[in-house]
C-alpha positions in Angstrom: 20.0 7.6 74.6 20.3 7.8 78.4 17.2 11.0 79.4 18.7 10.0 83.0 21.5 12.4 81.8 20.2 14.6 79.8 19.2 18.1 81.4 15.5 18.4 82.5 15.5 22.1 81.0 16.4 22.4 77.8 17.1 26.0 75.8 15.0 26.8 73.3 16.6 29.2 70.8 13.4 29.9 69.0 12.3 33.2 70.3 15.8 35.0 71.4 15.8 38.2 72.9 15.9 41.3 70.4 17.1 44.7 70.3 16.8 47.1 67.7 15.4 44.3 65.6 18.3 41.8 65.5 19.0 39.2 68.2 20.4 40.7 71.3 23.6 39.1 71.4 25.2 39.9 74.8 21.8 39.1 76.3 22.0 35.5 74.5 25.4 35.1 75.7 24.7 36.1 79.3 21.6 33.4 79.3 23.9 30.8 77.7 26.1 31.3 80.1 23.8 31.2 83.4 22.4 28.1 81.7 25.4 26.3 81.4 26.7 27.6 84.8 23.4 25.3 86.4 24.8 22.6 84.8 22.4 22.1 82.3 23.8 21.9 78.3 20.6 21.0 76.6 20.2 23.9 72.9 17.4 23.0 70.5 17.3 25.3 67.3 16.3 24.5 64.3 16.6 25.8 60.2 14.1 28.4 60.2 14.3 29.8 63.7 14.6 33.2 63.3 14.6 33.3 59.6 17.8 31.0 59.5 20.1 32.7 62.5 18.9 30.8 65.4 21.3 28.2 64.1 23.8 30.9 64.1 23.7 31.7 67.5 25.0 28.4 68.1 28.3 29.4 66.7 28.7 32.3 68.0 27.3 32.2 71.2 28.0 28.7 71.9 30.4 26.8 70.1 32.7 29.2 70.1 32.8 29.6 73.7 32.7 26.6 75.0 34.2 22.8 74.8 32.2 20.9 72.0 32.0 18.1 74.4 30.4 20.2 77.3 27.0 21.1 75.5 24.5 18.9 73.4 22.7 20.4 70.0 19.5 19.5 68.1 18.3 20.9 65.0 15.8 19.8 62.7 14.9 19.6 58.9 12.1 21.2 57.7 10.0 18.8 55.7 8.1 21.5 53.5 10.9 23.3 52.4 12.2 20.0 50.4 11.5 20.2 46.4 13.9 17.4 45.5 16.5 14.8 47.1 19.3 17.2 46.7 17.6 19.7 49.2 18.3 17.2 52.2 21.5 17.0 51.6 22.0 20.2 50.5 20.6 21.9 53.8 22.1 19.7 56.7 25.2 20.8 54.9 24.1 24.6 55.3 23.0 23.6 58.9 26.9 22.3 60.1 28.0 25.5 58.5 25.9 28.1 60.6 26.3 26.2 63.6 29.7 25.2 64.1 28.7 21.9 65.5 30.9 19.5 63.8 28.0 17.1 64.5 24.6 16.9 65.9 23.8 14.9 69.1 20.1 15.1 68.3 18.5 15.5 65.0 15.2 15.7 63.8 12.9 15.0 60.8 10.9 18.7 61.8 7.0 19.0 62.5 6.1 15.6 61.0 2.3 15.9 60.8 -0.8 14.6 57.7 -0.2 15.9 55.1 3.1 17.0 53.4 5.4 17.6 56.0 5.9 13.7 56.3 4.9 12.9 53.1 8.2 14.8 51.9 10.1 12.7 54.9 9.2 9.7 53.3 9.3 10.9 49.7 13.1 11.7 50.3 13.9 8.8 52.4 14.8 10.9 55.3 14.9 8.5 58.2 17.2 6.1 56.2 19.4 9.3 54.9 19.5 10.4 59.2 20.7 6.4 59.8 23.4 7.4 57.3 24.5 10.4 59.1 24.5 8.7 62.2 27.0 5.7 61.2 28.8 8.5 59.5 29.3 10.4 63.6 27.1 13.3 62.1 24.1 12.7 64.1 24.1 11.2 67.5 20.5 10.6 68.1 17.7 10.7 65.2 14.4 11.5 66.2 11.2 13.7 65.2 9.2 16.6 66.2 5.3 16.1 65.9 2.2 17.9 65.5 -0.4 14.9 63.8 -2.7 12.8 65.0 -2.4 10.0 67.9 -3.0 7.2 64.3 0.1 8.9 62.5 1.9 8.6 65.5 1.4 5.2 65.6 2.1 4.4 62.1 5.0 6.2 62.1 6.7 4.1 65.1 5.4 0.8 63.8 7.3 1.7 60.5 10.3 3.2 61.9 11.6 1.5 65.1 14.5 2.8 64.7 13.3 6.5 66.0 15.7 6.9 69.2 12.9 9.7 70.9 9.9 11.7 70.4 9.3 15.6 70.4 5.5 16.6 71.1 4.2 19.3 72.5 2.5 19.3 76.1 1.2 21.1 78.6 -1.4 21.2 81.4 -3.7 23.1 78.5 -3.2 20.6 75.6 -3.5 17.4 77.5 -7.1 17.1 77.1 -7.1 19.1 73.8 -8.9 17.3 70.8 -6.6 18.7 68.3 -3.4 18.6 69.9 -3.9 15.9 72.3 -1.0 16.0 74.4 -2.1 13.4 76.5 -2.6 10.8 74.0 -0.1 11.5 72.6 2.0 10.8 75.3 0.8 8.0 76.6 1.2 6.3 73.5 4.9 7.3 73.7 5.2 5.6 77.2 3.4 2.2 76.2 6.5 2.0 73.9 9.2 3.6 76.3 10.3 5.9 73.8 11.9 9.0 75.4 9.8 12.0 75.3 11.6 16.0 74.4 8.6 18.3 75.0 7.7 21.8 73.1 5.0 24.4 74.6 5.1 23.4 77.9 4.6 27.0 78.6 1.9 27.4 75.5 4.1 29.8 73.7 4.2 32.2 77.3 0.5 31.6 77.3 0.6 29.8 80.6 3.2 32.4 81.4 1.1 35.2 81.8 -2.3 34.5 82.8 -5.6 36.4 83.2 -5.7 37.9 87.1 -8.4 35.5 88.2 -6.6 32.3 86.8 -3.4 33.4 88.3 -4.8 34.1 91.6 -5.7 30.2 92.0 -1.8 29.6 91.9 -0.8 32.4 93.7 -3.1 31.8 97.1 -1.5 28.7 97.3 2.5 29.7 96.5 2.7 33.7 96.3 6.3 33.1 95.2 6.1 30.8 92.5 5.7 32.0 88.8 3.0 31.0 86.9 5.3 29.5 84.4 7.0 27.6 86.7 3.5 25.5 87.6 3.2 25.0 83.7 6.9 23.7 83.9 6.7 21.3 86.8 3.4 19.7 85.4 5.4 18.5 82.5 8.5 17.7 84.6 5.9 15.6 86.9 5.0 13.0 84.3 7.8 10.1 83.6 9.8 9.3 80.9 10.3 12.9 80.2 13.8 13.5 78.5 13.9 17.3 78.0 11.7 20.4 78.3 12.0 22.6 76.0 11.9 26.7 77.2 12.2 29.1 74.7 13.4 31.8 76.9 13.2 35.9 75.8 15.5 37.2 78.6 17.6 37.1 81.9 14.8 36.5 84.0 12.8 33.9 82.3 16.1 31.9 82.1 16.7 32.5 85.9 13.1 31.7 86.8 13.3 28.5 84.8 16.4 27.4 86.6 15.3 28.1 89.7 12.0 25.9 88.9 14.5 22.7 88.1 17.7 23.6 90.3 15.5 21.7 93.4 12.6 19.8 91.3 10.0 19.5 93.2 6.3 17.1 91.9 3.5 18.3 91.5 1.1 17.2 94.8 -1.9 16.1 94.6 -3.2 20.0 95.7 -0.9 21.5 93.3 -2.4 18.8 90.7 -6.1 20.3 91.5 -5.3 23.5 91.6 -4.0 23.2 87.9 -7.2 21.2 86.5 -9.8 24.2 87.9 -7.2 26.4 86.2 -7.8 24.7 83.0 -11.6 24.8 83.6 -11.2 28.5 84.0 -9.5 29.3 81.0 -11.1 26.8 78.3 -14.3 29.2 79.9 -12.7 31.8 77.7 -13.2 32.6 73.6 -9.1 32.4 72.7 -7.2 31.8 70.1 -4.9 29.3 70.6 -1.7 30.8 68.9 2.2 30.1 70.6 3.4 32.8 68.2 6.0 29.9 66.6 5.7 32.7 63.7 6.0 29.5 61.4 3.5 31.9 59.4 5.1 35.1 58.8 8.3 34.3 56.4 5.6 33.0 53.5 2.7 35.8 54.2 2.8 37.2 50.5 1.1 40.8 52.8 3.7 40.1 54.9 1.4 40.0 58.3 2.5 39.2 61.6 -0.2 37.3 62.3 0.4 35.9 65.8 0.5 40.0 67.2 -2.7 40.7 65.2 -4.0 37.4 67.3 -2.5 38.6 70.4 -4.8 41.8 69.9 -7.6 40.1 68.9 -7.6 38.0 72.4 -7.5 40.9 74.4 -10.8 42.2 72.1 -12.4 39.4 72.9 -11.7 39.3 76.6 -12.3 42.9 77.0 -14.3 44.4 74.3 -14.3 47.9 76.1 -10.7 48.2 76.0 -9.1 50.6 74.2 -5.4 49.4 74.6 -5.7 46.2 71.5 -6.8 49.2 69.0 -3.5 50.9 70.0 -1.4 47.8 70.2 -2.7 46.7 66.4 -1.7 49.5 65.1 2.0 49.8 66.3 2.0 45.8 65.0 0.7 46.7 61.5 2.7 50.2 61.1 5.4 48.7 58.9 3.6 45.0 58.2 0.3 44.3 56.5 -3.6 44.7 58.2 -5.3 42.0 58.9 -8.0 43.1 55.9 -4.7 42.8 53.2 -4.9 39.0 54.0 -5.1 37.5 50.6 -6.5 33.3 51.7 -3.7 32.2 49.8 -3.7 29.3 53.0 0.0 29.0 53.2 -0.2 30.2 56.8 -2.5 27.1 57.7 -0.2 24.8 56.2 2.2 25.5 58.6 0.5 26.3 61.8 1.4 23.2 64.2 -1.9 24.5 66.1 -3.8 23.9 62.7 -5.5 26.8 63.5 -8.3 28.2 60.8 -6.0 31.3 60.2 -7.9 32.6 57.6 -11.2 33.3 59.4 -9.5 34.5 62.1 -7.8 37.4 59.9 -11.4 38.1 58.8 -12.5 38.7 62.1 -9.7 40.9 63.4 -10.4 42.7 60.2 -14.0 43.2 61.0 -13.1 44.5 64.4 -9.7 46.9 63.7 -9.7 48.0 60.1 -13.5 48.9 59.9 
């Protein structure tokens, strides 16, 4: 695995543009195409994106329009969704099928974490099953996505050295985060030169669109600069990056993001400042730290959309005089369930990669819009 030559943007196909409820094809293909016009060929999908069709729009809007050998793929293989030996087998098989690919450059064991997302990996034998598939030209590169602790990250490398890269999620938010920490993380991944694919750099769009006074820190210095682009060229600043990952909605996040890597330019050490009293700023604030992966929603037996009834509930807490959240909750729970219908069967929690106490937090957004 050469990350000199892999793409230092890399296209997320986990939260694809959508019209009239279904994936907005001819917007997808436009983006693909812009994408691939830059130069850049990086597509990361994975099995449940978008309830299973993520890895459809591969096909369609990918392989079928371009030469196999002019773009890379990576998918992964949900752990939690394994209930015996045959399921491995039995999905990767369903994952060639949707996509198209032929073959997988990059593959990886999906959201390995305490717990039994990689308890399954190593019940099923996955990382000697994706050693199979790669001396059988099905997967190029076999690697794995993480959201555990710095100890299992460890453990996991000392027992299987024969991980080609890393995927963890990082940003300028997260570095210094005691659950998620990004930093750590990381540099534990550089004392062992493993090659580094990073998730969240943008927090979900978090870092994308920030409160007024937060954003007016970056835009005194550069007026024309996005704020997603700082969150972008932090992580593009640190070495041994492979990939950053952008899961982009539209036209103009994907042309923003090129722009932001077409000339790279490092972070300073004024740009670097600016960013750390912008993290000061905004761990100031009471929110919830949800990157609307919507892991959560396909198993909600009241069929909640969780991260928009947390989206509300941060504007309630940042501006409790507000009307507009009261409004906004209810278009979200019109056809979906209210926060109050939430029944703590936990199997939101046991998929949140921000292991975030779901539960309580549905209490709370109860207590404050279905009073």
């Amino acid at each position: 695995m050469d990350i000199t030559k892999m793409p230092k943007l890399g296209f997320g196909l986990m939260r694809l543009p959508e019209k009239d409820g279904k994936i907005d094809m001819e917007q997808v293909c436009e983006m693909v195409d812009a994408y691939m016009e830059s130069g850049m060929n990086y597509f990361d999908t994975a099995y449940v994106y978008h309830s299973g069709l993520s890895e459809c729009v591969v096909k369609d809007a990918i392989v079928a329009r371009y030469p196999r050998e002019s773009f890379t793929v990576a998918t992964k293989l949900p752990g939690w969704m394994l209930k015996c030996q045959e399921d491995v087998e039995r999905i990767f098989n369903e994952q060639l099928e949707r996509s198209g690919a032929g073959y997988f450059d990059y593959y990886l064991l999906h959201s390995l974490e305490e717990g039994q997302n990689y308890e399954n990996m190593e019940k099923y034998d996955c990382f000697r099953w994706g050693m199979e598939k790669k001396a059988q030209g099905l997967i190029r590169h076999l690697g794995f996505s993480f959201h555990g602790t710095p100890a299992l990250l460890e453990e996991i490398l000392d027992k299987h050295p024969e991980v080609e890269f890393v995927q963890i999620q990082l940003n300028y938010l997260d570095w210094k985060n005691p659950v998620i920490q990004s930093g750590t993380l990381y540099e534990i991944l550089r004392k062992r030169n493993i090659p580094m694919i990073i998730m969240e750099p943008v927090k979900g769009g978090t870092l994308a669109a920030l409160e007024p006074m937060i954003e007016k820190l970056f835009q005194d210095y550069a007026p024309e600069a996005s704020a997603a682009s700082w969150a972008l060229r932090f992580v593009g600043s640190l070495e041994g990056v492979a990939t950053i990952l952008s899961g982009m909605s539209n036209r103009e996040q994907m042309q923003d993001n090129i722009d932001t890597f077409r000339d790279f330019k490092p972070l300073n050490e004024e740009e670097k400042a600016i960013i750390n009293k912008a993290v000061a700023t905004i761990l100031d604030m009471d929110q919830i730290a949800c990157t609307s992966c919507r892991y959560c929603c396909d198993g909600c037996p009241a069929q909640i959309k969780i991260p928009d009834v947390f989206r509300a509930l941060n504007t309630a807490r940042l501006y409790p005089k507000d009307d507009r959240q009261y409004s906004y909750y209810a278009k979200t729970t019109k056809d979906a369930g209210k926060a109050k219908d939430c029944v703590a069967c936990g199997q939101c929690e046991g998929v949140c990669p921000q292991h975030l106490p779901i539960i309580e937090l549905m209490k709370e957004a109860a207590g404050v819009f279905d009073k």
